[in-house]
C-alpha positions as CSV (number, residue, x, y, z in Angstrom):
1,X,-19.2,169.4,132.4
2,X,-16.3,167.2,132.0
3,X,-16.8,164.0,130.2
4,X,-14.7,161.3,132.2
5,X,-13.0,159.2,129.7
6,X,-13.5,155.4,130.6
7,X,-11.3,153.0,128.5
8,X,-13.1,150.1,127.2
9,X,-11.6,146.4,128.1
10,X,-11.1,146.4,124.2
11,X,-8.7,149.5,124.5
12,X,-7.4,148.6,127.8
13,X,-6.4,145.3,126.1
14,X,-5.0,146.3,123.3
15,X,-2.6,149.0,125.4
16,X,-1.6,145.7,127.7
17,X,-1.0,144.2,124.5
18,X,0.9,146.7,123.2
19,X,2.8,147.4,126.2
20,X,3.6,143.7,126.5
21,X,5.3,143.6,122.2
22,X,7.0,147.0,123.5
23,X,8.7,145.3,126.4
24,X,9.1,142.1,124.2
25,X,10.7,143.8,121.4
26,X,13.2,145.6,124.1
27,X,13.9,142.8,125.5
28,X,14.8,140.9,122.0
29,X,16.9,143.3,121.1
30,X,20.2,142.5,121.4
31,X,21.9,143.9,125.1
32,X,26.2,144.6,124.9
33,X,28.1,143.7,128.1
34,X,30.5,146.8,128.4
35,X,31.9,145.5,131.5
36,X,32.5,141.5,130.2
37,X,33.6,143.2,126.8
38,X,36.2,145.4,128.3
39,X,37.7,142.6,130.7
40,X,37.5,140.2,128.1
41,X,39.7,142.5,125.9
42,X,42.1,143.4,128.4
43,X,42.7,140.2,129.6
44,X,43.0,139.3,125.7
45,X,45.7,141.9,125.5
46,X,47.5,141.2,128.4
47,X,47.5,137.1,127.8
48,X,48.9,138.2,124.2
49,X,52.2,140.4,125.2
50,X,53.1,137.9,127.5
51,X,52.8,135.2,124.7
52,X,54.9,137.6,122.8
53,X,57.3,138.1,125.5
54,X,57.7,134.6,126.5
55,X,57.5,132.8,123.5
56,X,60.9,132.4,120.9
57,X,60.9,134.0,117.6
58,X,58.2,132.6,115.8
59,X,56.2,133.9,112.5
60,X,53.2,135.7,112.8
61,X,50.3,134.2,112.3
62,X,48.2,134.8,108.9
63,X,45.3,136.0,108.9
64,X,43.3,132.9,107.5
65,X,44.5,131.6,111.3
66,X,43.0,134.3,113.5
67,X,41.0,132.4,115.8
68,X,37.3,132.3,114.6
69,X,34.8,133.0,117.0
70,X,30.8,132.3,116.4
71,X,29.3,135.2,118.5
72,X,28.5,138.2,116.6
73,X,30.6,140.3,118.8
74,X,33.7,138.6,116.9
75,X,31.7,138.5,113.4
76,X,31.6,142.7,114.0
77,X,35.4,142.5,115.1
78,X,36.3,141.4,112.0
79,X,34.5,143.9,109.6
80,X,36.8,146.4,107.7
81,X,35.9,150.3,109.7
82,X,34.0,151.4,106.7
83,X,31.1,148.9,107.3
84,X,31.6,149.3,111.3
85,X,30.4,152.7,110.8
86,X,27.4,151.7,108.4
87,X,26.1,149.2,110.9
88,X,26.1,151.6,113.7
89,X,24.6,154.2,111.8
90,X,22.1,151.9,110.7
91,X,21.6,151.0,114.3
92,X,21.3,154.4,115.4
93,X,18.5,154.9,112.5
94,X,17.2,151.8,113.7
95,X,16.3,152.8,117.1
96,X,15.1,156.2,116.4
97,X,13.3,155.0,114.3
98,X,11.5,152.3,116.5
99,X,11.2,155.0,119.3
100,X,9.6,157.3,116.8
101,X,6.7,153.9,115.6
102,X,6.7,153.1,119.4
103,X,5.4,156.7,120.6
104,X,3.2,156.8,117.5
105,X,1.5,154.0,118.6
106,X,1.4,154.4,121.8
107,X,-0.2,157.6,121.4
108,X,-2.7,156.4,118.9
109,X,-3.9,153.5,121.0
110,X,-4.1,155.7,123.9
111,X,-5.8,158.6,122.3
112,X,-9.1,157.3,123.3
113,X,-8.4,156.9,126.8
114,X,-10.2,159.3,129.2
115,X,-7.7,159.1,132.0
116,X,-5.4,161.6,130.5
117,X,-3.5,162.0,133.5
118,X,-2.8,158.4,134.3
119,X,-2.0,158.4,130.3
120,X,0.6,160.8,130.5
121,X,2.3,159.8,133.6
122,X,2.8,156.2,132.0
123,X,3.6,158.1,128.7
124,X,6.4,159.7,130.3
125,X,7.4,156.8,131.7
126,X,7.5,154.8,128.3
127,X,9.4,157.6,126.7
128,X,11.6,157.8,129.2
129,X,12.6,153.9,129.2
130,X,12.9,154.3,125.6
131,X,15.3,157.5,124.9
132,X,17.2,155.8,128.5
133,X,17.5,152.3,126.2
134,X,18.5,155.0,123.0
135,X,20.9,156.3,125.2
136,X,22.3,152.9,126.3
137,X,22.4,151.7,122.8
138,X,24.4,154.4,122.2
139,X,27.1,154.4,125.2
140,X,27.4,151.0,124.1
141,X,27.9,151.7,120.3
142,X,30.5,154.2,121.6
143,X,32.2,151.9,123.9
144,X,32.3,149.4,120.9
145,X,33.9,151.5,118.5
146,X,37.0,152.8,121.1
147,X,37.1,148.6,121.9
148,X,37.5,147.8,118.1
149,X,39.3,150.7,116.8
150,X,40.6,152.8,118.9
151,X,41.6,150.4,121.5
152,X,43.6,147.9,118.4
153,X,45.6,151.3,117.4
154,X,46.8,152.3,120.8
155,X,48.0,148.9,121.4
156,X,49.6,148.8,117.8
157,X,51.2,152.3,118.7
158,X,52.8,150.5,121.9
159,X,53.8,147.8,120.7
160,X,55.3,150.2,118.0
161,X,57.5,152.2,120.4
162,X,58.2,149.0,121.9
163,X,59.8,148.0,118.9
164,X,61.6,150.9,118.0
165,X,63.1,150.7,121.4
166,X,64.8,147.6,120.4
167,X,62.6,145.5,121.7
168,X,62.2,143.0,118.4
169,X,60.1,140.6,119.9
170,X,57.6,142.7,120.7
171,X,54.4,141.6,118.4
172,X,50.7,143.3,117.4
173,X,47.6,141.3,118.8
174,X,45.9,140.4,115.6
175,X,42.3,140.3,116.9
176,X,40.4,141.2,113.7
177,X,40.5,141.3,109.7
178,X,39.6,145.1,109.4
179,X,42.2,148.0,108.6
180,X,43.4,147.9,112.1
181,X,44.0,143.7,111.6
182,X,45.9,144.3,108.6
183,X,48.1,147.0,109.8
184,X,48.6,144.2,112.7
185,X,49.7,141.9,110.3
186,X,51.6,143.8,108.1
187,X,53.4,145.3,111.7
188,X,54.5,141.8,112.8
189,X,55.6,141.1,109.0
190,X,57.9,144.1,108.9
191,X,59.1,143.4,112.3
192,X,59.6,139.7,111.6
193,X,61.4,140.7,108.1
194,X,63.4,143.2,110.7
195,X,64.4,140.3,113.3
196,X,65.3,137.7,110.0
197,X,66.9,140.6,108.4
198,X,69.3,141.5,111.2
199,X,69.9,137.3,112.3
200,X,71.1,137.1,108.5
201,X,73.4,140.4,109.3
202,X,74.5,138.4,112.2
203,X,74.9,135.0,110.1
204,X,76.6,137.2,107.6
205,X,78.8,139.1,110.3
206,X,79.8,135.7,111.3
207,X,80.5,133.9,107.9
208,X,82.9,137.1,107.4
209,X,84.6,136.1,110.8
210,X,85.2,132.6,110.0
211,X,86.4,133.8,106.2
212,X,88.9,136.0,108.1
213,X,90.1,133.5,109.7
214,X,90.3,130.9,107.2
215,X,92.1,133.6,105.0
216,X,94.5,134.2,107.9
217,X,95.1,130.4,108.2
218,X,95.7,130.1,104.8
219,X,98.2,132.5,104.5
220,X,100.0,131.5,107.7
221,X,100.3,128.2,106.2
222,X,101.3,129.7,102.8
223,X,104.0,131.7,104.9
224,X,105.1,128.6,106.3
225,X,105.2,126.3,103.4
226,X,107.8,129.7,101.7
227,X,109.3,129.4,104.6
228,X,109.9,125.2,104.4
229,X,111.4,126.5,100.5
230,X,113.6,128.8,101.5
231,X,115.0,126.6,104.0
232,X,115.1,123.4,101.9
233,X,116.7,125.6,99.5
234,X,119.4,126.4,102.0
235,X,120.2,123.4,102.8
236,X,120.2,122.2,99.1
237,X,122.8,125.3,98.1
238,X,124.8,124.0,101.3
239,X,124.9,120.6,100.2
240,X,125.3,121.1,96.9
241,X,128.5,124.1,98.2
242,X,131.4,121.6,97.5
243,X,130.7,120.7,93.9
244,X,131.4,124.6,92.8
245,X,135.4,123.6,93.8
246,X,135.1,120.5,92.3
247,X,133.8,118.2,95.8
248,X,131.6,115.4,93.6
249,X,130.8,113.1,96.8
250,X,128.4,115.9,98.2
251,X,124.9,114.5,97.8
252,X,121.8,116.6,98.3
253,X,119.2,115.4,100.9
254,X,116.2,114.0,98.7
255,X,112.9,115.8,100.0
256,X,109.1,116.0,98.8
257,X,108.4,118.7,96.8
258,X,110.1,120.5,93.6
259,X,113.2,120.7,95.6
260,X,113.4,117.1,96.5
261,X,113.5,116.4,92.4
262,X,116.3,119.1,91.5
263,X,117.9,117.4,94.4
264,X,117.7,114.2,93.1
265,X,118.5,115.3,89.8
266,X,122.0,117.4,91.1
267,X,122.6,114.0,92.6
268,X,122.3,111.9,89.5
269,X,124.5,114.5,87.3
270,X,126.8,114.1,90.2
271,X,127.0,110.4,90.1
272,X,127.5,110.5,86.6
273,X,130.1,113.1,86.2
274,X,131.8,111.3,89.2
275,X,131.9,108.3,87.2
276,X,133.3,109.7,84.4
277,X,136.0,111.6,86.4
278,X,136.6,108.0,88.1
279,X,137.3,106.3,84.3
280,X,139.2,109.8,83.1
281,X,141.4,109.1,86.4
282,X,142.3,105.5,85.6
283,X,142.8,106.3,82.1
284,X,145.3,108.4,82.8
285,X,147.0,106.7,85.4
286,X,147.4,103.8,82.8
287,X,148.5,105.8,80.2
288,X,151.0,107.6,82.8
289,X,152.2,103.6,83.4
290,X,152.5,102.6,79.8
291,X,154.4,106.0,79.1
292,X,156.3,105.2,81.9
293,X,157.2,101.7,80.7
294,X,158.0,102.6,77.3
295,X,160.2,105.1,78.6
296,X,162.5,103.3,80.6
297,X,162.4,100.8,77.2
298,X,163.0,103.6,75.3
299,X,166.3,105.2,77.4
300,X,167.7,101.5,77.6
301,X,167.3,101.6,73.7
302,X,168.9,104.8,73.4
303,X,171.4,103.9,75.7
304,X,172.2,100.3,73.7
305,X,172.5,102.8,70.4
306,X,174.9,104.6,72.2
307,X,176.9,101.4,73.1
308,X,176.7,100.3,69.3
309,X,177.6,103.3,67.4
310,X,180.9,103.5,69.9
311,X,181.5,99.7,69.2
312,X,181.0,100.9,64.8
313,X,183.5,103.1,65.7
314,X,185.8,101.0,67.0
315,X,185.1,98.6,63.9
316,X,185.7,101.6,61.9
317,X,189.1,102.6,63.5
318,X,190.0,98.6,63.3
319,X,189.0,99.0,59.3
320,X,191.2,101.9,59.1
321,X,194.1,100.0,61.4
322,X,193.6,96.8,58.7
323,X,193.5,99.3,55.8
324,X,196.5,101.2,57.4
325,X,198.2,97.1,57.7
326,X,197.5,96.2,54.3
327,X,199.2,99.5,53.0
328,X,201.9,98.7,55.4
329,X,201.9,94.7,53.8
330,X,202.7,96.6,50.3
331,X,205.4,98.5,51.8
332,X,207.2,96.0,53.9
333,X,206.2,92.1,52.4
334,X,208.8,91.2,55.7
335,X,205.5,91.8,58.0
336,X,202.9,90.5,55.7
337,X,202.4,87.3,57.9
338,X,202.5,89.1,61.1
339,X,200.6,91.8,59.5
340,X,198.2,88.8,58.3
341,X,197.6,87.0,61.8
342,X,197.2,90.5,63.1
343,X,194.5,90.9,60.6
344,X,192.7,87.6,61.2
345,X,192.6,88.1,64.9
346,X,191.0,91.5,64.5
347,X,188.8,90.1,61.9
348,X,187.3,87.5,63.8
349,X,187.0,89.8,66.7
350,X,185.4,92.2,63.9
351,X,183.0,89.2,63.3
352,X,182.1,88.5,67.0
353,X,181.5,92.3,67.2
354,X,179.2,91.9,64.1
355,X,177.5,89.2,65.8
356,X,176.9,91.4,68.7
357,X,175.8,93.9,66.6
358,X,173.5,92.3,64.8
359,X,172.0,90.8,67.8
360,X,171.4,94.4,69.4
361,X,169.9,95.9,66.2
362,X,167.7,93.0,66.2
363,X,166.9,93.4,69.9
364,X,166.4,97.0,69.1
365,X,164.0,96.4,66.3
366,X,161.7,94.6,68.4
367,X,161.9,97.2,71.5
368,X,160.9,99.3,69.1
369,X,158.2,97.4,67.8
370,X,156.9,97.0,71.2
371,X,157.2,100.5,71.8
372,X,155.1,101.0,69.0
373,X,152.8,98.6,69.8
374,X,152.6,100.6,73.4
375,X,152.5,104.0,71.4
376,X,149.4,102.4,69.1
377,X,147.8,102.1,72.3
378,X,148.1,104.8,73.9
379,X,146.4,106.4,70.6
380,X,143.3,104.2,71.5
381,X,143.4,105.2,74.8
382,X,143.3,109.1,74.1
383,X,140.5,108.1,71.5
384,X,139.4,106.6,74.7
385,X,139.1,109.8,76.7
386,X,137.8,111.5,73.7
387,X,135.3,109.4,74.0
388,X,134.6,110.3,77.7
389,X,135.1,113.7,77.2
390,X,132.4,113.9,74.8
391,X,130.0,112.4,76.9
392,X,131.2,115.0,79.8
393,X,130.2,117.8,77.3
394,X,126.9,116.4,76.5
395,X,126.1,116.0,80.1
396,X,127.1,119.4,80.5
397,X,125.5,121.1,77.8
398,X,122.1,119.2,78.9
399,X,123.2,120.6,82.9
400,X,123.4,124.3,81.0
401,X,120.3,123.6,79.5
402,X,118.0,122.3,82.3
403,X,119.6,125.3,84.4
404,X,118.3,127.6,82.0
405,X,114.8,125.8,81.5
406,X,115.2,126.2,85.3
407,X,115.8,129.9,85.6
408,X,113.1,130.3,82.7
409,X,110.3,128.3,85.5
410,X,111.6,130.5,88.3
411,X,111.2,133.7,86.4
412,X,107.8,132.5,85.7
413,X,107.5,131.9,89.3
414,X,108.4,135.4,90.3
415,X,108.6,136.1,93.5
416,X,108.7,132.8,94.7
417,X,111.4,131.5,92.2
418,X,113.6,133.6,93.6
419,X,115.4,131.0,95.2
420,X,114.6,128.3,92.7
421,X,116.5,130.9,90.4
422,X,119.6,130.7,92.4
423,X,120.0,127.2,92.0
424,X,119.8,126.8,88.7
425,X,122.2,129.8,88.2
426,X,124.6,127.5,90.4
427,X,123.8,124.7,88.3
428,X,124.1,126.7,85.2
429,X,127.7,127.5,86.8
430,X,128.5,124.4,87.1
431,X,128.0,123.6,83.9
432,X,129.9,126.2,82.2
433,X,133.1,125.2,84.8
434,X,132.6,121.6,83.8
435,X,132.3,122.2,79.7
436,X,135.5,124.4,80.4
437,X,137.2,121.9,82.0
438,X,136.4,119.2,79.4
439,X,137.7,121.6,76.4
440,X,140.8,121.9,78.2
441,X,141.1,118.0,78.7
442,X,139.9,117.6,75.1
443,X,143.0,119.6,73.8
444,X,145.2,118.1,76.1
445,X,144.0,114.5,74.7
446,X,144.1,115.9,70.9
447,X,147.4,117.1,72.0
448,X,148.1,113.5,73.3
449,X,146.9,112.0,69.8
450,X,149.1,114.3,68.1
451,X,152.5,113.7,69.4
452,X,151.4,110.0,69.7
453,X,150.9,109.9,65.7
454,X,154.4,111.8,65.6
455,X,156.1,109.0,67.7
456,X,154.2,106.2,65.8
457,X,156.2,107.6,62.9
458,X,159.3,108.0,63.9
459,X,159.2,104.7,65.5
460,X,158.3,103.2,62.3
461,X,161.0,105.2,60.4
462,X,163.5,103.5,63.5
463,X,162.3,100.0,62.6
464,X,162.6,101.0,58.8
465,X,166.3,102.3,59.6
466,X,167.1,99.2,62.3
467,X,165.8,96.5,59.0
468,X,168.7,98.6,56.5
469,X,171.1,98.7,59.2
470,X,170.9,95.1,60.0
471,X,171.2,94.3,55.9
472,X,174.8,96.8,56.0
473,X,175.9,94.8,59.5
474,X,175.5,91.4,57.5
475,X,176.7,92.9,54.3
476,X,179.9,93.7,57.0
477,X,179.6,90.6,58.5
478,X,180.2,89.1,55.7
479,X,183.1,91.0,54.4
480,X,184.4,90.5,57.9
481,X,184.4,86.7,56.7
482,X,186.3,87.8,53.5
483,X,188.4,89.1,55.6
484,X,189.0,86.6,57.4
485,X,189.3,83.7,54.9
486,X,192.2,86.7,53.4
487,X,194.3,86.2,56.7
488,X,194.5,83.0,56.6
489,X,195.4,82.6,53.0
490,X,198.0,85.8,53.8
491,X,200.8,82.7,54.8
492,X,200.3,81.1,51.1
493,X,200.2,84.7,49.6
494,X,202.7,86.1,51.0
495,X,204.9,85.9,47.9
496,X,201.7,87.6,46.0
497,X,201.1,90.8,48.2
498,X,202.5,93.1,46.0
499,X,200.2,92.1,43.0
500,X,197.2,91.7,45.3
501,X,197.8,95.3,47.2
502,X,195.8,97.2,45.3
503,X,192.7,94.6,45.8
504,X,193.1,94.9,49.0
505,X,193.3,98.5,49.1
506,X,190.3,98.9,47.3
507,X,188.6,96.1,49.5
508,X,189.9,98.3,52.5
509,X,188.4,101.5,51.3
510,X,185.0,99.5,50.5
511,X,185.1,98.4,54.1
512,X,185.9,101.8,55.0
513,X,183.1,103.5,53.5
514,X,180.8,100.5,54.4
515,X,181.3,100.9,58.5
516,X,181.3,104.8,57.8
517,X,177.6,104.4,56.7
518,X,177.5,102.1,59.3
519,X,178.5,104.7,61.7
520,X,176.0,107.2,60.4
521,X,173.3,104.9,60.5
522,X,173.7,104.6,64.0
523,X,174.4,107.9,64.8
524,X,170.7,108.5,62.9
525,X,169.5,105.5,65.1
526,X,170.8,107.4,68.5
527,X,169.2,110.6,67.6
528,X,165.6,108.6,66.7
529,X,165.5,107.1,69.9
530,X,166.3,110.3,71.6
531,X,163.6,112.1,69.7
532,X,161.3,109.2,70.3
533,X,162.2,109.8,74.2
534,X,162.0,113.3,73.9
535,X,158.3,112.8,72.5
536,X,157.2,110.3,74.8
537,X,158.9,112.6,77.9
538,X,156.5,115.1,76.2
539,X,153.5,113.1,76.7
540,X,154.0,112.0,80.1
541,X,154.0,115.4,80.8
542,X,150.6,116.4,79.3
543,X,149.1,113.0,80.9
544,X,150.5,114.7,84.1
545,X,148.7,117.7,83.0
546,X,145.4,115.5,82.5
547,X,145.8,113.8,85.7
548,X,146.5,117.1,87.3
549,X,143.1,118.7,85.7
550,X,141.1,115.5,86.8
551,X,142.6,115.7,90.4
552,X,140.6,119.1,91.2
553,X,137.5,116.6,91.4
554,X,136.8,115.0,94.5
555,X,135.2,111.5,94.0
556,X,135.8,109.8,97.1
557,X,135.9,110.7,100.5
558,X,139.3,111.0,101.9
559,X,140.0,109.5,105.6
């Protein structure tokens, strides 16, 4: 007999009860959208490459900014993998676990029930819901692990190719602080280091361009500023052309630069030596004038010498006649008085002669006095020229050396001294013709100085000769008076000739030999004044020779 089981209301209770906490404690528990989730996430993705596509290049944001969300969905997002897989096991263990308490107690409290049947059909139906809600838990633990990690690396391996495809915007979606997060961020920091890294290639590429092209501007304008030189040099070697053939008016056009003061320097040597040329010019040309002058005085003193030693020897050939007369008085007393008046007419002519004599050794003495005078300064003036010539050589010898302080700054130049070079070997040139041409005027001028001191003494030896020759013309003159007073006391004497012959012979040979010395001085006088015209000849040649050698410069411009 079977024993049908009735359940109590107490046990019929308690399995409501139990059945209700069941149902409660599956309905508490917490349920996973899959569906929302997965939209949500793809939607997510998609909103976040076309951020990255659209928007310029901008840093990644760090993690401490990932948008925090409040749901626990976001809270298990953001766990590192390691504890993703703890919780799920836990989870797992969980449920088993709380299917395993369920059945036990469902069992237990329904032990005691005699329905068995209706027992185990609702049983099975319990276990059922419950390894169906296992299952779900796990489909959805399953779809929540591909959503948070396998999901994250796909993406990150897309955006990856994407990259390396040369697409450098291209940026992870950071959506949680686990392993898969960080490799987000450190992907977007590499590829962010990559985009700055290449724009500073770029910044780089083009700071090189424009230092190109600086460089290139710099040394066109270098190659144009050699080139300005060179042709400012040109046209300073063309200017400056003339002054190697002795052209002092060239000037050199002033300019900026080092060129524009070796310009202005050539100029002022050039104004200098063109003044000094100038005062050598006019020296000469006086000294040409006063040589001039004191030739002509000089011929007409010659020439007067000439006239006086012919009149001596006519006084001498009218001593000899009265000498010859008184010889004849001796010899024939008959002619005494005609002899006498004879005498006394060539005696006073003798003194008129004396007179004239005296007069042109007097005007002789002070030609030659000027001409001394003249000669004196023509010394000064060669002293003169000395003078200028000195200064020539200085200004020369300072020319020489700033051509060689020159040559020295070109050679330290290199290159471009070149040209610099050639100008100061012009200048140095220049130099060396101009102290040659001042040696040869400074031995022409000592040359000058020389024969001048040679005609300053013969010219005072003629004055010394003119002062004894106009003592022996008195000295004559005066015996011509003698002589004179004689003839006219002949008449009275004329009975006293014989004894007064021999007086008068001797008085005759004194006057002889007294107009004989007369006749040499003057001879001596001629040849002075010929020497004295032969030395100033001499030195209007070599001023002719200066003027010559100061003619090759050019200091005016000639219409």
């Amino acid at each position: 007999m079977v024993t049908k089981f009735e359940p109590s209301s107490s046990t019929t209770e308690t399995h409501s009860q139990n059945n209700e906490s069941y149902q409660d404690s599956a309905n508490n528990f917490p349920q996973l959208d899959i569906e929302a989730l997965s939209s949500e996430n793809s939607r997510e993705e998609n909103l976040d490459v076309a951020q990255v596509l659209s928007r310029p290049e901008s840093p990644p944001k760090p993690a401490s900014k990932v948008s925090k969300k409040t749901s626990l969905l976001q809270g298990f997002y953001d766990l590192p993998i390691g504890s993703k897989q703890q919780i799920i096991a836990v989870v797992s263990f969980v449920s088993v676990l709380a299917l395993v308490i369920t059945e036990g107690l469902i069992i237990h409290n329904h032990y005691q029930q005699v329905d068995m049947i209706a027992f185990l059909g609702e049983d099975f139906l319990r276990q059922l819901l419950m390894w169906g809600l296992v299952l779900g838990i796990h489909i959805g633990l399953a779809i929540l692990v591909g959503n948070t990690i396998v999901k994250p690396v796909r993406q990150l391996e897309k955006i990856a190719k994407q990259f390396s495809q040369g697409d450098h915007l291209a940026r992870a979606k950071v959506s949680s602080t686990d392993e898969v997060g960080q490799l987000a961020i450190a992907f977007n920091t590499l590829a962010e280091n990559t985009l700055n890294s290449e724009r500073a290639l770029e910044d780089e590429a083009s700071n090189l361009k424009q230092a190109r092209r600086k460089a290139e501007e710099l040394v066109a304008e270098q190659t144009k500023q050699n080139q300005a030189i060179q042709m400012e040099l040109l046209q300073l070697l063309e200017d400056v052309e003339g002054a190697s053939s002795g052209d002092l008016t060239v000037r050199a056009d002033i300019t900026e630069g080092q060129i524009g003061i070796v310009a202005d320097f050539f100029n002022s040597i050039i104004e200098s030596m063109r003044d000094i040329v100038t005062q050598v010019k006019q020296s000469t040309s006086q000294v040409n004038l006063s040589l001039g002058e004191n030739e002509e005085s000089m011929a007409e003193l010659t020439k007067q010498s000439l006239r006086q030693a012919k009149k001596i020897q006519r006084m001498l050939d009218f001593v000899e006649q009265m000498a010859q007369s008184i010889q004849d008085v001796a010899k024939n007393a008959s002619q005494a008085a005609e002899v006498a008046r004879s005498a006394s007419a060539t005696a006073t002519e003798g003194g008129e002669a004396m007179d004239r004599t005296v007069q042109s050794i007097v005007d002789l003495r002070e030609t030659i006095g000027e001409t001394a005078k003249k000669v004196k300064r023509l010394g000064e003036s060669s002293q003169q020229i000395s003078k200028v010539i000195s200064l020539i050589n200085q200004i020369a010898l300072q020319t020489n050396l700033l051509a060689i302080n020159a040559s020295i700054e070109a050679a330290r130049a290199g290159e471009e001294g070149r040209g610099f070079a050639v100008v100061a070997e012009e200048v140095g040139q220049l130099a060396a013709q101009s102290a040659a041409a001042t040696k040869e005027i400074e031995q022409i001028v000592e040359n000058i100085q020389l024969e001048t001191s040679q005609v300053v003494e013969a010219m005072e030896l003629g004055t010394t000769q003119v002062v004894e020759g106009t003592h022996l013309v008195e000295e004559a003159k005066q015996s011509l008076g003698r002589i004179v007073e004689v003839s006219r006391q002949i008449d009275q004497l004329v009975e006293s000739i014989s004894s007064e012959t021999v007086s008068q012979t001797q008085t005759s040979e004194m006057v002889t030999n007294l107009m004989k010395d007369i006749a040499k001085v003057s001879e001596g006088n001629s040849d002075s004044s010929r020497q004295v015209s032969n030395s100033i000849q001499e030195t209007v040649n070599l001023a002719k020779q200066l003027q010559a050698s100061v003619e090759t410069f050019k200091v005016a411009d000639q219409s």
